[in-house]
N, C-alpha and C positions, 0 to 999 in steps of 0.2 A: 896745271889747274890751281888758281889762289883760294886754300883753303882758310883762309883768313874771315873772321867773323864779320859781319857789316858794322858798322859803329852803333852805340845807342847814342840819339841825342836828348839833351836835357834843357827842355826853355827854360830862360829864365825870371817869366813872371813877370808880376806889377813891379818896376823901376823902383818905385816908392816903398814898398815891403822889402820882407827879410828873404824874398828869392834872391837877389847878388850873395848874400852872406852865407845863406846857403853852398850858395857854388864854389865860395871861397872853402866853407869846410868839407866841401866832399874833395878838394883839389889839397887839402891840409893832410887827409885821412889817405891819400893815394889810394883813395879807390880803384883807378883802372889797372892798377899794379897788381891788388889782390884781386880783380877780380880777371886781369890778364886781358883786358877789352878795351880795345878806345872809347873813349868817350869824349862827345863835343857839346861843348856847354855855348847856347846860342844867346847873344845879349850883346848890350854895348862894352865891350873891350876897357875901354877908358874908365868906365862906370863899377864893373866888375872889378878892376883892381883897383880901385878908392874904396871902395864900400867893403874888399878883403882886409883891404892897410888898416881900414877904421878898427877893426875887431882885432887887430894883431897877426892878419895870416900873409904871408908870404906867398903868394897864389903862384905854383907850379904850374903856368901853360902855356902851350906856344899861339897865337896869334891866325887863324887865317881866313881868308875872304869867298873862299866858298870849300864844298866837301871835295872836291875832284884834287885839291892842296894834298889831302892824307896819302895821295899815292905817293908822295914822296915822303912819307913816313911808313914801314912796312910794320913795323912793330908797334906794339900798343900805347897809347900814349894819350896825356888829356889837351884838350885844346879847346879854345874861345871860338867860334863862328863869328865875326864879327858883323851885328846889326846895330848901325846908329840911332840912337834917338832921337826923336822928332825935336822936343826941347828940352833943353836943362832938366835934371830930374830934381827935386827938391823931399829929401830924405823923412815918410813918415804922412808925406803928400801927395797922393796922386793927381794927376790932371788928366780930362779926357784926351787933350791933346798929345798925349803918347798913347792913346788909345791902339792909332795905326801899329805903333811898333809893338804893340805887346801882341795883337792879331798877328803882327808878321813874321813874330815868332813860328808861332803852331804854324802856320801857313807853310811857311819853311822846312819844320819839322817834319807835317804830316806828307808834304810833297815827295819830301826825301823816303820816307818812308812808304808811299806810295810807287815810288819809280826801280824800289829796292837798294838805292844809294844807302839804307839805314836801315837796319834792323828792329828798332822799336823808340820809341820817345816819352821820357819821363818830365815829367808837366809842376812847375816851382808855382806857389798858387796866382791868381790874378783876382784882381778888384771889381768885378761886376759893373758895380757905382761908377768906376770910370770908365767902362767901354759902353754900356748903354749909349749913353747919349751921343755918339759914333756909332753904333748899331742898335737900332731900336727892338726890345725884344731878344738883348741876347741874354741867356738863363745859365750859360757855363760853358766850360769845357766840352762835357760829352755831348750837348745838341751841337756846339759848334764844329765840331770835329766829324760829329756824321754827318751835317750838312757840308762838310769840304769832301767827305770821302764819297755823299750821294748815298748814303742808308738810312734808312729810315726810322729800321730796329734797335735798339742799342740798349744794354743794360750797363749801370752803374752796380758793381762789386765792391766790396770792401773786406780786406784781408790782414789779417792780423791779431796777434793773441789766441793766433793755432783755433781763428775761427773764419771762415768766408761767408759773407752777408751778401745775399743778392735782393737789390729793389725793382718789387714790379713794379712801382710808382718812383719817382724821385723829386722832384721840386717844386710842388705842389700844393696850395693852401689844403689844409684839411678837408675841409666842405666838399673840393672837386675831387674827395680820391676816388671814392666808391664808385661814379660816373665812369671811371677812366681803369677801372678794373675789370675788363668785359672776358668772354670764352678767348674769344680770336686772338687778343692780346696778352693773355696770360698762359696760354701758350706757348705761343711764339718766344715769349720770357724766359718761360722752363728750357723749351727747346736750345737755346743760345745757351742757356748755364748750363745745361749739362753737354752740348758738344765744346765749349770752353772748358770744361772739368775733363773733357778727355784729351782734347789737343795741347791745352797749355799744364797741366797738372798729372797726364798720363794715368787717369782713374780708368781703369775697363769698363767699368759698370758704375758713375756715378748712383751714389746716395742721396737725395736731395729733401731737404723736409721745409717743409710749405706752412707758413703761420695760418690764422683765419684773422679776417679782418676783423672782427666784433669783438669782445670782450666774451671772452670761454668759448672762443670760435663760432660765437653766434646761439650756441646751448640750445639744439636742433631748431635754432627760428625762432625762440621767442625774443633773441638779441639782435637780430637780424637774420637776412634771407642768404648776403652774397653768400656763403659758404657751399649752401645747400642748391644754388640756382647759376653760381658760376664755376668757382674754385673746386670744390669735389666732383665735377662732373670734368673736368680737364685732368685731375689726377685720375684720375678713372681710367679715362682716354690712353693717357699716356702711360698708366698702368698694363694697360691689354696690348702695346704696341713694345714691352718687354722693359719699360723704363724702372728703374725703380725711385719712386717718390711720393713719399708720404705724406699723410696730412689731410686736413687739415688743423695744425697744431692750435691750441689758445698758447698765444704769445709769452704771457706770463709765466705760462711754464713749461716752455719749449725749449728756454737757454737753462738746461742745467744739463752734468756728465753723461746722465745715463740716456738722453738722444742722441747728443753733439757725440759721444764715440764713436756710434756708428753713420756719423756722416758727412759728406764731405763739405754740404754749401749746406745754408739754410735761406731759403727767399721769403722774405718778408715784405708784406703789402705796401708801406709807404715807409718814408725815410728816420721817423722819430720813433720808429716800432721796431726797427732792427739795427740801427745805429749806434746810440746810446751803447746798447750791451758789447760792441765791440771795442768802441774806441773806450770804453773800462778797459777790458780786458787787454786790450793793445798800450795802453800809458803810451800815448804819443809816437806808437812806432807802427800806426797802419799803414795801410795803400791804400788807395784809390785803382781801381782799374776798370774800364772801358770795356764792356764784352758787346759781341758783333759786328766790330770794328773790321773792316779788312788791315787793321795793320793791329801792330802791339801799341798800346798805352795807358802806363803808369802811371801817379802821380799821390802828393803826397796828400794824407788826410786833414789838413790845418788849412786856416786861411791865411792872408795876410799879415798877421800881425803888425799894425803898422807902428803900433809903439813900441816894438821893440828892432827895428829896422832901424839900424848904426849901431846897433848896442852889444855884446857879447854874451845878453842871454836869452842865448838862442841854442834851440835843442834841433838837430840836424838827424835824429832817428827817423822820422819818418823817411827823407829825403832818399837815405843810405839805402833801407829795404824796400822802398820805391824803384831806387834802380837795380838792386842785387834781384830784386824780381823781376825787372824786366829784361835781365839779361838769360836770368832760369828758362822764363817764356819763352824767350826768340831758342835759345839751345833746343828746347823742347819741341818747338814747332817747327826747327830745322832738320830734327830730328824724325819727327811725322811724316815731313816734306820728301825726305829723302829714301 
């Protein structure tokens, strides 16, 4: 029986951003050595080691043209997946026309990791502005990534600086949040963060504390109703069905010690309301994480940078505990599994 891990893969993003440079320092850092794991960094080959050479990194990898290559490697080891690009990439520029190959990335990724070829996949960021106009309507990674996997549900996590942020809302003009925070859906929300807090994080009893959307969580109604007409009537619910999850907190003074000890996530209504306080607290070395997903996925909490894409300053923390979490995950969910 091969008790050998499945790979994590790692896409590698907008051509044009500092995902290749990325790849080149987790390949500098020998990551898969400390972390004993193969890892396959999916991108153009040729591109990834120009864009390494440019910063100074000697990029440690072997080369291969699809994942079934690893069987002749038994041992841990990092290696390139090779996907060409459409055209020439021009460093700090993106063009829609590599739109396809950055989609064909994840496409790739999440396949493999759908079919169990891969263990979990860690996501180098991508340019929005250029896969629009090749897909009309597309708003990121995680709608993209449910719509490959066929779910519907999906929470956006953010982990880091020893805090976990879960949004009930995510990419949303302000005006539409309140619409799009209804019973049924805030539910289903809690529900996914706290069986993710028990599968990939091994909590028995998740902790969860729930912001209010208003300003002093609404101050029984005179700031607003949602608290009192949606949000408290679902912690409620999932109060008397043995959960425990609190709330609902005024935001402003939810992130200090004496709540965050006793807990393990906090969900916060829309993305500028629980973000902010982490990515402080994290200095550049959050995660991004995908819950509901049928598969694992990571990815790092920055965008593009694209003026600093060729350049050597470039901070690669996020990328590193991007993936050293999503190999924790798969261990843990292999672990459940079994």
């Amino acid at each position: 029986m091969n008790t050998t891990p499945a790979p994590l893969l790692i896409t590698s993003g907008e051509p044009a951003g500092i995902g290749p440079e990325l790849c080149g320092l987790v390949s500098a850092q020998a990551l898969h050595t400390q972390l004993n794991r193969t890892l396959v960094i999916l991108g153009d080959a040729e591109l990834l080691d120009q864009r390494s050479h440019a910063i100074g990194v000697s990029a440690n990898w072997q080369r291969i043209d699809s994942l079934e290559e690893l069987a002749r490697f038994p041992q841990p080891g990092l290696y390139v997946w090779h996907h060409p690009l459409c055209v020439p990439c021009t460093t700090g520029r993106p063009t829609p026309a590599n739109a396809p190959y950055v989609l064909g990335l994840l496409d790739s990724a999440c396949d493999a990791c759908l079919s169990g070829s891969a263990a979990a996949m860690v996501t180098a960021p991508i340019q929005k502005s250029a896969i629009s106009p090749h897909w009309p309507g597309f708003m990121g990674h995680t709608e993209y990534l449910a719509a490959r996997c066929g779910q519907n549900e999906v929470v956006m996590m953010l982990a880091g600086g020893g805090l976990k942020v879960a949004l009930a809302t995510t990419h949303l003009p302000l005006h539409a949040v309140p619409a799009a925070i209804t019973v049924d859906g805030l539910r289903t929300t809690l529900e996914i963060v706290l069986t993710a807090l028990q599968r990939h994080w091994g909590c028995t009893k998740p902790t969860v504390l729930v912001t209010g959307l208003n300003p002093h969580a609404g101050e029984s109604g005179d700031l607003g109703r949602e608290e009192i007409e949606v949000i408290r009537p679902v912690i409620d619910a999932l109060v008397a069905q043995g959960h425990d999850v609190r709330g609902p907190y005024p935001a402003d003074t939810l992130f200090q010690p004496k709540y965050l000890q006793e807990a393990d996530a906090v969900l916060a209504m829309y993305h500028d309301q629980g973000l902010p306080v982490l990515k402080f607290a994290s200095f550049g070395e959050g995660v991004n994480i995908s819950l509901g997903l049928p598969i694992i996925r990571t990815s790092v909490d920055h965008g593009t940078a694209l003026d600093l894409a060729g350049t050597r300053h470039i901070n690669s923390g996020s990328m590193v505990e991007a993936i050293t979490l999503a190999h924790t995950m798969s261990l843990k969910a292999q672990q459940v599994h079994s």
